[in-house]
N, C-alpha and C positions, 0 to 999 in steps of 0.2 A: 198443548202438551199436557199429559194425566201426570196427577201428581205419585210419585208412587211413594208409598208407607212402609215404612222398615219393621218389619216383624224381629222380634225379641221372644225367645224362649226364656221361662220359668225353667232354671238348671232343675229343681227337684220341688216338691208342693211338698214332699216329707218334709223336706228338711232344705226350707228356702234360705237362701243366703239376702242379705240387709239390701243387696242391688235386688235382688228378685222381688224384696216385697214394697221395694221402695219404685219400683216399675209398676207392682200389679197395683201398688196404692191410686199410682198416677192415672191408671185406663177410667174409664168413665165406667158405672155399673153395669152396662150393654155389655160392656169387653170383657169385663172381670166375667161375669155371668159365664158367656161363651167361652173362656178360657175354663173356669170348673165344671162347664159342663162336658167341651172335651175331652177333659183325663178322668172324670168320672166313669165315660161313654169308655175309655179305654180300658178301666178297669173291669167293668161292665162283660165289655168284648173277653176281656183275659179269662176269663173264665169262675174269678175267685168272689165274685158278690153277681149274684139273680137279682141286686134289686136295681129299679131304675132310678135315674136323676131327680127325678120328683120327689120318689120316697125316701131317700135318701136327705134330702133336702127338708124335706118335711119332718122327719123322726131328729136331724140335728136342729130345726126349729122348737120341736115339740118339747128334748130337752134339754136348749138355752132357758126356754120358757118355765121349764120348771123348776130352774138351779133358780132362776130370777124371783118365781113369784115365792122362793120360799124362806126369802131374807128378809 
């Protein structure tokens, strides 16, 4: 017998309620990952940001990094 996995939606990533981030805490970084990456990928699709997941990813790397190295 497979075991089957209960899938749990994130009600909103704006504006995540204490279960939502107390769920997305729990998923292992594989999950979390593919969870931002497909509401990214929906924003993407919506029409309202050209940029992809990477760069996206990349420019909010770039300035965590800089708010960090300037303390």
């Amino acid at each position: 017998m497979t075991e089957q996995k209960t899938v749990r939606k994130i009600s909103s990533f704006a504006a995540p309620t204490e279960d939502d981030l107390a769920y997305f805490e729990s998923l292992p970084p594989s999950e979390q990952h593919a969870l931002l990456r497909a509401e990214l990928d929906k924003g993407v699709a919506s029409g309202l940001s050209s940029k992809t997941f990477d760069e996206i990813v990349a420019e909010a790397r770039a300035k965590f990094a800089a708010r960090h190295s300037n303390g």
